[in-house]
Structures are given as structure tokens and as C-alpha cells.
VODONU-93450 format. One record per residue (C-alpha): residue number from 1; chain; z, y, x. Coordinates in Angstrom, 1 decimal, padded with zeros to 4 digits. Layout:
<nodes>
NODE   i ch      z      y      x
NODE NUM  A      Z      Y      X
...
</nodes>
This chain:
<nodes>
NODE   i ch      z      y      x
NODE   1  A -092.2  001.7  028.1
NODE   2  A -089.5  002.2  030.6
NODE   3  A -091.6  004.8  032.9
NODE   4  A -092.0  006.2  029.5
NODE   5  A -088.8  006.7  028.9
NODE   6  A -088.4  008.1  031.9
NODE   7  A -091.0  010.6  031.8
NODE   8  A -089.2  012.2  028.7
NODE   9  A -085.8  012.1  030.2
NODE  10  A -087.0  014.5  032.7
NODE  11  A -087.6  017.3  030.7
NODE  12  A -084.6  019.7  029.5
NODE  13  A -082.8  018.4  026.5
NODE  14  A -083.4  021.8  025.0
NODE  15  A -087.2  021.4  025.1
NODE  16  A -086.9  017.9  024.0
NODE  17  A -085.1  019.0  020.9
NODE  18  A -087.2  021.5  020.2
NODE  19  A -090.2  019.0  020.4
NODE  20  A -088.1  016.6  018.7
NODE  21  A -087.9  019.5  016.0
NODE  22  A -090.9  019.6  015.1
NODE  23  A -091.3  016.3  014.3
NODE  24  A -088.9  015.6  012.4
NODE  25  A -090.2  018.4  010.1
NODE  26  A -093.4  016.9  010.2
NODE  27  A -092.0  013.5  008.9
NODE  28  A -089.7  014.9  006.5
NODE  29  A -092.7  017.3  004.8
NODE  30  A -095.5  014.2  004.9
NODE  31  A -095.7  012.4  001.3
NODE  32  A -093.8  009.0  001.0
NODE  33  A -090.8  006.9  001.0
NODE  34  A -089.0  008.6  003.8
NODE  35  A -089.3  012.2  002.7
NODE  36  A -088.9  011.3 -000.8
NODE  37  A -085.2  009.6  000.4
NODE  38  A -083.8  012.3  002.4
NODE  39  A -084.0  014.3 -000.2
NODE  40  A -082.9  012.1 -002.7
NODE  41  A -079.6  011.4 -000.1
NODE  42  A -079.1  014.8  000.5
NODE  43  A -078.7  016.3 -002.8
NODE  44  A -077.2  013.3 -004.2
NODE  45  A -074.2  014.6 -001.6
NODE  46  A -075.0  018.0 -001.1
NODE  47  A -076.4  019.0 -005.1
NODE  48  A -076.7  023.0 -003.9
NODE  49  A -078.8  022.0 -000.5
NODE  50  A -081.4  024.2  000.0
NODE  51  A -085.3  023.5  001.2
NODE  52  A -084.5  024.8  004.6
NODE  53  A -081.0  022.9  005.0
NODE  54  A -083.2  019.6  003.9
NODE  55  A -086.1  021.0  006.5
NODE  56  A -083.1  021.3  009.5
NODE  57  A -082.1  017.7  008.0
NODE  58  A -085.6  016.3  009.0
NODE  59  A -085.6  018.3  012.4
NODE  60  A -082.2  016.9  013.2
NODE  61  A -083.7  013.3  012.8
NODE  62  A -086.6  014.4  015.2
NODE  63  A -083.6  015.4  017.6
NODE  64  A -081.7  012.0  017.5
NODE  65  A -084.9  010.0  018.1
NODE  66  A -085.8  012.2  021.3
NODE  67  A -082.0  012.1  022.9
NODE  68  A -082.8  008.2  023.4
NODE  69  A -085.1  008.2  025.8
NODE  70  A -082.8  011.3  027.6
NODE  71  A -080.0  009.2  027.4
NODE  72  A -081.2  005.6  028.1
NODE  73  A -083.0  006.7  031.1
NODE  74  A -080.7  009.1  032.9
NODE  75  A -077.7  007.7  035.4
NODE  76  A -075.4  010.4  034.1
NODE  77  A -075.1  012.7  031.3
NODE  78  A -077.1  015.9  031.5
NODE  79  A -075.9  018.2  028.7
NODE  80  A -072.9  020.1  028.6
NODE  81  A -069.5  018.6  026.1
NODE  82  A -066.8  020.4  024.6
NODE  83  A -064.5  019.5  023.5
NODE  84  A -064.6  015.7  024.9
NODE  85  A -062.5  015.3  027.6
NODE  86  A -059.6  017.8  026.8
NODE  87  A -059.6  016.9  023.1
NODE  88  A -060.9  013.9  021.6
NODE  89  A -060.8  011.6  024.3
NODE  90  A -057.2  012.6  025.5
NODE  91  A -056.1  012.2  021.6
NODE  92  A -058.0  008.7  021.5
NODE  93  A -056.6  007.4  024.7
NODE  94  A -053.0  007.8  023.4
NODE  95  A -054.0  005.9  020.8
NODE  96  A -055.6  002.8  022.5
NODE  97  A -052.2  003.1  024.9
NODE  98  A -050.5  000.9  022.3
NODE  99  A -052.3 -001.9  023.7
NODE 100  A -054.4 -003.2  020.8
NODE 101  A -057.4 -001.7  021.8
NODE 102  A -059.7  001.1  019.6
NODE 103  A -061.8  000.9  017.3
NODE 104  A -064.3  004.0  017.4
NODE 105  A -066.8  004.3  014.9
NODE 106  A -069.8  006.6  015.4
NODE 107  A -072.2  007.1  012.0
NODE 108  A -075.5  008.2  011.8
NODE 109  A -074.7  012.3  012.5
NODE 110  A -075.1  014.4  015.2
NODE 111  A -075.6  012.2  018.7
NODE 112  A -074.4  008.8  018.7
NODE 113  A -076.0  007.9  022.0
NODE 114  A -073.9  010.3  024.4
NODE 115  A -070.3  009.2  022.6
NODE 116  A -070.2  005.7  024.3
NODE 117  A -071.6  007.3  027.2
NODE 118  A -069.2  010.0  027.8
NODE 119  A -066.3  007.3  026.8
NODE 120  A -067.2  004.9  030.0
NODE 121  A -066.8  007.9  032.0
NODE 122  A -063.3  007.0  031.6
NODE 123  A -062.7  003.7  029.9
NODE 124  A -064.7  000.6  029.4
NODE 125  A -066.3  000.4  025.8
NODE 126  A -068.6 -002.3  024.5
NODE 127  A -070.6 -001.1  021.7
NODE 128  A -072.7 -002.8  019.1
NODE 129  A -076.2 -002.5  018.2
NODE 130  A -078.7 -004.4  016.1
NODE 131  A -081.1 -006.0  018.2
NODE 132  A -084.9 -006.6  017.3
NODE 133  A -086.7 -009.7  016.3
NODE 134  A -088.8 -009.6  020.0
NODE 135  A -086.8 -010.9  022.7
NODE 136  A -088.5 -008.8  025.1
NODE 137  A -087.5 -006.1  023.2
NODE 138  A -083.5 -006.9  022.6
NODE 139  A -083.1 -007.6  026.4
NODE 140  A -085.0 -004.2  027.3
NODE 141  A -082.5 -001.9  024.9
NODE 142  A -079.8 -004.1  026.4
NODE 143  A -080.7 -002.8  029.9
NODE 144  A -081.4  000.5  028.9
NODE 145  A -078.6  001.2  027.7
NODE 146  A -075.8 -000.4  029.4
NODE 147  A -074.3  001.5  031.7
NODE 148  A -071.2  001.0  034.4
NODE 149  A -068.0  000.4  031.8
NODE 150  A -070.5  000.2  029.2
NODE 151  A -071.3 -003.5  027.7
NODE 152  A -074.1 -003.7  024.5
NODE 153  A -072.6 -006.4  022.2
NODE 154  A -075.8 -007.4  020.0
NODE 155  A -074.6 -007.9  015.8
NODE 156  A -074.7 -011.8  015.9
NODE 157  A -071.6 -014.1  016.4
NODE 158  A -071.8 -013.8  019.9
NODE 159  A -071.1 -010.2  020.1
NODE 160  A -068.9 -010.0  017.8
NODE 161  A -067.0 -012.4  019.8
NODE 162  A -067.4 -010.0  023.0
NODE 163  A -065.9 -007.2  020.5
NODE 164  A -062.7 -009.3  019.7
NODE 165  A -062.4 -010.1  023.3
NODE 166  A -062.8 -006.5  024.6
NODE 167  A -059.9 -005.9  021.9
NODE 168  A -057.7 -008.2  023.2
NODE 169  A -057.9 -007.0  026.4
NODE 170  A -057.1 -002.9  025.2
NODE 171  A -059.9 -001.9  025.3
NODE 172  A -062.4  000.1  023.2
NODE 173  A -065.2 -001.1  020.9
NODE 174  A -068.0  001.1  019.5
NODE 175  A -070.0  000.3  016.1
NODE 176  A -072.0  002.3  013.7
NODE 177  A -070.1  001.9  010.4
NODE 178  A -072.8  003.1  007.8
NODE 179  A -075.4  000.7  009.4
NODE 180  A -075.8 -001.7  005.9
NODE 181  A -075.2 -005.3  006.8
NODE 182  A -076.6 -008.7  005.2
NODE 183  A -075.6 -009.7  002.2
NODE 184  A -072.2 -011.3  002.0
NODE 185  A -071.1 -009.2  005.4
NODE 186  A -069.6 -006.2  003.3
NODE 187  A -068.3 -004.8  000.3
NODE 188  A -069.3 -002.1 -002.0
NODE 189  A -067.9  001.2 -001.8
NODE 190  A -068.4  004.5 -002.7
NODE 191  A -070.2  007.0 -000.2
NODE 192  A -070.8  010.5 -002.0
NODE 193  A -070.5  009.0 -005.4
NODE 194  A -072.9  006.2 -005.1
NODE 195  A -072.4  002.6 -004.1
NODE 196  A -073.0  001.5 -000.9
NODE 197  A -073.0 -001.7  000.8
NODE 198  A -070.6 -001.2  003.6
NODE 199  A -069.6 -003.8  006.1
NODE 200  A -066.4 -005.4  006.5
NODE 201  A -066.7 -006.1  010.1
NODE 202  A -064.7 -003.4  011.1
NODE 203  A -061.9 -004.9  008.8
NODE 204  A -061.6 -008.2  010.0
NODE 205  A -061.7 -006.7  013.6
NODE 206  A -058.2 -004.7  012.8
NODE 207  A -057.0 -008.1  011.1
NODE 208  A -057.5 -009.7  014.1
NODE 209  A -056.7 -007.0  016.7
NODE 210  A -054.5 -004.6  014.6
NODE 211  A -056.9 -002.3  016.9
NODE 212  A -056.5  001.4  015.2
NODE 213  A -059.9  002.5  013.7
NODE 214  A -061.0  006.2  014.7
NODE 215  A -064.1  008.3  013.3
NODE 216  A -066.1  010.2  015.8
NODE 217  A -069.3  012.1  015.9
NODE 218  A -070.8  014.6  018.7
NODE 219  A -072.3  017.8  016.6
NODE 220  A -075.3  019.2  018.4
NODE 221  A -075.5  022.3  019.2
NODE 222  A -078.3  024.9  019.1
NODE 223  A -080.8  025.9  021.6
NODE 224  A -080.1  022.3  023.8
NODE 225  A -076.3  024.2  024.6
NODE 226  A -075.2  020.4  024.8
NODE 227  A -072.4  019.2  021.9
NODE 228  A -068.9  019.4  020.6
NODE 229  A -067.0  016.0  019.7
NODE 230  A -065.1  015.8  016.8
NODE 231  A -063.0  013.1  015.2
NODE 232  A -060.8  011.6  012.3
NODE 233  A -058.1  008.8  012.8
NODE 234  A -057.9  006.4  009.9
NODE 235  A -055.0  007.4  007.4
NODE 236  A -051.6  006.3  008.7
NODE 237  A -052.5  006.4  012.4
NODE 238  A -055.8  004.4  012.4
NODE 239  A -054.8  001.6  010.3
NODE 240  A -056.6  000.5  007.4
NODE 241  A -055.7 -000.8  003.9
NODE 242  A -054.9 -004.9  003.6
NODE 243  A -057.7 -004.9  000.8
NODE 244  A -060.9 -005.3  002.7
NODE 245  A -063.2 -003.1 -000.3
NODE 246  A -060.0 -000.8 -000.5
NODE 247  A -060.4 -000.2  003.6
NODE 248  A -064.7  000.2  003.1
NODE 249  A -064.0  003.2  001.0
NODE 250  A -061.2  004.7  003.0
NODE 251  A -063.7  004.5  006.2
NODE 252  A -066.7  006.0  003.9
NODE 253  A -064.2  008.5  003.2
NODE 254  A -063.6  009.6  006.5
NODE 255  A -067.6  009.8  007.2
NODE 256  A -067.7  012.0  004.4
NODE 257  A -065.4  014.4  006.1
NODE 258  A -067.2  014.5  009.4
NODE 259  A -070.6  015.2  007.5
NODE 260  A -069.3  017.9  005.5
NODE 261  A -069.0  019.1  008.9
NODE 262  A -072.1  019.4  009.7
NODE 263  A -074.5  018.2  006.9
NODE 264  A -078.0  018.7  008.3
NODE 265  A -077.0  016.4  011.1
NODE 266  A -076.7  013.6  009.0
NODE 267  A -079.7  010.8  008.9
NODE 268  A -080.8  011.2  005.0
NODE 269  A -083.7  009.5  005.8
NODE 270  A -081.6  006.7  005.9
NODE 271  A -081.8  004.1  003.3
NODE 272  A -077.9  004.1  003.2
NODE 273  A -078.0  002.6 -000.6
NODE 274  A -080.3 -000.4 -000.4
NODE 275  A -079.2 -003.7 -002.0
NODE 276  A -079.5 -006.6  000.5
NODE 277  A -080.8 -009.8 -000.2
NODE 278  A -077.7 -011.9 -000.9
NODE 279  A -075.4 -009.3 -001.8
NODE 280  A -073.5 -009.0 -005.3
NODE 281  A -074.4 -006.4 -007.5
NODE 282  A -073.0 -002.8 -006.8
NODE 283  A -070.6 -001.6 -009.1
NODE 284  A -071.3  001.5 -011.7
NODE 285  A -069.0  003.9 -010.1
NODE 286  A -068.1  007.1 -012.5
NODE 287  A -067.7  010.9 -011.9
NODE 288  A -063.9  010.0 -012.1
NODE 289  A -063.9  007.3 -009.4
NODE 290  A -066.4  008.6 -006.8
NODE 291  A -065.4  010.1 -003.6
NODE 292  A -067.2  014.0 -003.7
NODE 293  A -066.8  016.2 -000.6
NODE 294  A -066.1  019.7 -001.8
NODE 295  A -067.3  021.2  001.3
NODE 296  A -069.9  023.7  001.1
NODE 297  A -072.6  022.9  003.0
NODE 298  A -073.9  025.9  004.2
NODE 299  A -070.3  026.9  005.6
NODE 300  A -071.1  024.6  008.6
</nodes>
């Protein structure tokens, strides 16, 4: 699997998307589950999406699965950012200055794999991931993917103590804040108008850290031209509510914001609304309570 990986990696990104591309559109336009939910997602968010915005939806999916292996397998970064390093990551580093570390969360849009990446260039970042039930197969993401100033923290009590501890020492953690977590390890919260199980890890990390909480997300751009990093720093300078289902909705909020951004880069496919064993039942929010982007979608 690793010469694999490899192999892919050494083709240009912009004919890996474009292969990427095509099958995403195949998944999305095949008959099931999947299809049927990005759909579902999208409109649910987006209610004037069009066929070919939820077509580019299912491409973009195709894209993020074939930027792994370009990613995992390359020593450094092959695409071109703007954006990055005389932008977000100056505006981020003033923020982790305080001492307290940073919190940066990366959702499901655009590509999550080059952000920590492109962050190590200059800081140390430990980021989290879910590992697999195979050993073999949680110690080989592990390796692919850490890099010099790069730790992978796996989402079980021992990497979330590496996360405090990279806290405590100033520096930066990475998580994927719409990933849904077991049940009793989040809160419900609104996420375009529908409940959804968020975790409250991030929370208790800020409790313990007072770490400011950042949104990021790197937009990708067409034709393999590389991608532009954007981000959103939690209401009153990255800190979040005292309320722990008060601070899930204030960080679906700003994920919201980013998407509107760029809404076909978002993983619909996703099943973002799933009830997890365990959990309470979600809440019946109204038309009056939910959070609704008013972004038009086919502005960005």
C-alpha cells in the first residue's frame, strides 16, 4: 500500500484531481445510501442547489480522497498556497503568541490534509485523527502522515492527553470538529437547521488550556492551480461560551460560514446527522432557532 501511495503521489495534483473528479461523480450518480445523503445534506443547507453544484459536490469528494495519497507520500508540499503564509498563518501565530497554545479546527471542506502540513512548516502541530480497528493499519496512517513538527494524536485518551500537553507547552493542536463522536462525547447543536451531534472535546480543551479556537479550511482551486487558506477566529478572539452545547453551536456556526464559502467543497456525503449509540435524543429545533446561512451558493 505504501508503494501505492507513492505511485499516485507522483503524478501532478492537477491530473490527480481530475481523475479524482471523475470518481467522485461516479459515486455520487450510482444508486444508494451515499448519493441519496449528499443530496439530502446539500439541499437541506443549500434548498436552491442545483444538479451540477450537487455533481461538483461529488467530484470534490473524489478530489479529497486522491490528495491523500499526494500528501502522505510526498516529503514536502507540491502545490502552490495563497494566501497561507502572508495571511492566515501570520494572523494565527499572533494568536498562539499569548502562550496558551491554538486550537485550529479544520472540517470536512476543501483540503484538510495540506493545512497541518503547511502549519509544521513553521510551528509544531499535533493533530488528531480516528484511527482504525487494524493495528497494522492505525500505526501505517500514523507513519504516513507524520511529518517533522507534525505528531498524529489518535482519538482515545491517550491522544487526547498528547493534545493537552502540546497545549501547555504553546503550541498548536489540529482536530476535525464535524467528525461525530460516541455517544456521551458531545452535545447537540444546530448545523444548517438540523441537529447534530457535535463533540465537546474541543470545549473541555479551552477549559483546560484557555487555548483560543480558530476555523480554517484550504479551498481548492481549479485546474490543480493549488489552494487559498481561509479562516474564522471564534467570537471574542477565539474564546468560546462557558456553556459547553452553547460553545457546539457557536463552532457549527463558524463552519457554516466557511462553507458558504465554497459549498461544493463540503463532504455531503457525510453522514454529519447520525444518532450514535449512547447518545440522548436530538432536540426538535424550529425555523426560529436554527442557524441558516444566507449565502447564495452559487456566488462562490
Amino acid at each position: 500500500m505504501t508503494f501505492l501511495f507513492w505511485l499516485i503521489s507522483r503524478f501532478p495534483l492537477r491530473l490527480l484531481q481530475a481523475v479524482g473528479g471523475v470518481l467522485g461523480l461516479i459515486a455520487a450518480r450510482l444508486p444508494g445510501r451515499y448519493s441519496q445523503r449528499l443530496r439530502e445534506n446539500f439541499r437541506l443547507a443549500f434548498p436552491d442547489a442545483t444538479d451540477a453544484m450537487i455533481d461538483e459536490a461529488g467530484r470534490s469528494a473524489g478530489r479529497m480522497i486522491i490528495e491523500m495519497p499526494y500528501f502522505w507520500s510526498r516529503s514536502k508540499i507540491g502545490a502552490k498556497l495563497h494566501g497561507f503564509d502572508d495571511d492566515m498563518w501570520p494572523a494565527l501565530g499572533a494568536l498562539q503568541a499569548r502562550g496558551k497554545g491554538l486550537i485550529i479546527l479544520t472540517p470536512h471542506l476543501g483540503c484538510f490534509e495540506v493545512l497541518p502540513q503547511s502549519h509544521a512548516l513553521l510551528r509544531p502541530v499535533t493533530a488528531l485523527f480516528k484511527p482504525p480497528h487494524q493495528p497494522w493499519l492505525r500505526d501505517w496512517i500514523e507513519k504516513m502522515r507524520t511529518r517533522p513538527n507534525m505528531h498524529m494524536a489518535p482519538a482515545t485518551p491517550r491522544g487526547v492527553r498528547m493534545l493537552v500537553k502540546a497545549l501547555k507547552r504553546g503550541q498548536a493542536v489540529g482536530i476535525l470538529p464535524d467528525q461525530v463522536p460516541t455517544g456521551g462525547e458531545g452535545n447537540w447543536a444546530p448545523f444548517f437547521g438540523k441537529p447534530a451531534y457535535t463533540m465537546a472535546l474541543v470545549h473541555r480543551l479551552q477549559q483546560l488550556t484557555q487555548a483560543p479556537v480558530v476555523v480554517v479550511f484550504a479551498e481548492r482551486l481549479p485546474r490543480g492551480a493549488g489552494y487559498r487558506g481561509h479562516y474564522r477566529v471564534i467570537d471574542g478572539g477565539g474564546m468560546l461560551p462557558e456553556d459547553a452545547a452553547e460553545a457546539a453551536g457557536v463552532i457549527n456556526r463558524h463552519i457554516e460560514q466557511l462553507v458558504a464559502m465554497a459549498p461544493t467543497q463540503y463532504l455531503w456525503g457525510y453522514h454529519r446527522y447520525k444518532h450514535p449509540a449512547g447518545a440522548e435524543l436530538p432536540p426538535d429545533y424550529t425555523a426560529s432557532t436554527a442557524t441558516k446561512t444566507t449565502t447564495d451558493p452559487s456566488l462562490s
